[in-house]
C-alpha positions in Angstrom: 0.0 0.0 0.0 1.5 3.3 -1.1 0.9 6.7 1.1 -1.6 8.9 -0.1 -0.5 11.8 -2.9 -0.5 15.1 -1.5 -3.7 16.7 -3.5 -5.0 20.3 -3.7 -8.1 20.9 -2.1 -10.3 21.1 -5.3 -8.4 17.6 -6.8 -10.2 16.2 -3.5 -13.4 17.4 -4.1 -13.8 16.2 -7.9 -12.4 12.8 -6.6 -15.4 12.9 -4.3 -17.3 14.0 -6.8 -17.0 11.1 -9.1 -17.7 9.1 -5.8 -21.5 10.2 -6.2 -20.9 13.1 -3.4 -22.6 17.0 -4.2 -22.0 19.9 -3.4 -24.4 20.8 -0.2 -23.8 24.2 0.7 -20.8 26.1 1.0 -19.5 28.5 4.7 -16.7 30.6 4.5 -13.8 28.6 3.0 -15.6 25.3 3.7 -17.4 23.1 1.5 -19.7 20.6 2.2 -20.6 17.9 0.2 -23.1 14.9 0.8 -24.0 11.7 -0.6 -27.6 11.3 -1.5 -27.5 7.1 -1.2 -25.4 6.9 2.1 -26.8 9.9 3.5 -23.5 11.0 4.5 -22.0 14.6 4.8 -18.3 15.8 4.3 -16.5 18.7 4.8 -13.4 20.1 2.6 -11.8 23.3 4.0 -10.7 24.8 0.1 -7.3 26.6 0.5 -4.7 27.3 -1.8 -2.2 24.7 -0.5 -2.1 20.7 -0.6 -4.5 19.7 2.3 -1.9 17.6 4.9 -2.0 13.7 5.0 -3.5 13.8 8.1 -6.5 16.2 7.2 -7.3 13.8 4.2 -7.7 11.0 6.1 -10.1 12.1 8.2 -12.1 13.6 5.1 -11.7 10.1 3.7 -13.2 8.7 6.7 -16.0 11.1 6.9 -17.2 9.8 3.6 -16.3 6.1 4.3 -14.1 5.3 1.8 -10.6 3.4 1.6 -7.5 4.9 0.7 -7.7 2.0 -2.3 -11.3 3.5 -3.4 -10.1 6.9 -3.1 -7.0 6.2 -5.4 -9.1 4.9 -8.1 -11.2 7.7 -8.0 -8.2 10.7 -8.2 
């Protein structure tokens, strides 16, 4: 299992995109995003940097995905 690529913020939200997420609503520089099937909502704070390793794990786990899932998806 490789490490996770260091992604910008909106590279992580087309990802989850393609996943079957939408965009929700949007406050100040964070964007939220739910899944109409799992009924599951995640939030990506949009900066201009990569988002840490760290930070996209736990978005990863908000929308209960794998790291494997979420490669296929970038």
């Amino acid at each position: 299992m490789t490490r996770l690529p260091t992604l910008r913020p909106r590279e992580i939200v087309s990802a989850l995109k393609r996943a079957g997420f939408v965009e929700q609503h949007q406050k100040g520089s964070h964007l939220y995003l739910w899944h109409p099937q799992r009924n599951l909502v995640t939030t990506v704070a949009i900066h201009g940097d990569d988002l840490p390793r760290p930070v996209m794990k736990q978005i990863l786990k908000q929308a209960g995905l794998s790291e494997d899932e979420f490669r296929e998806l970038l």
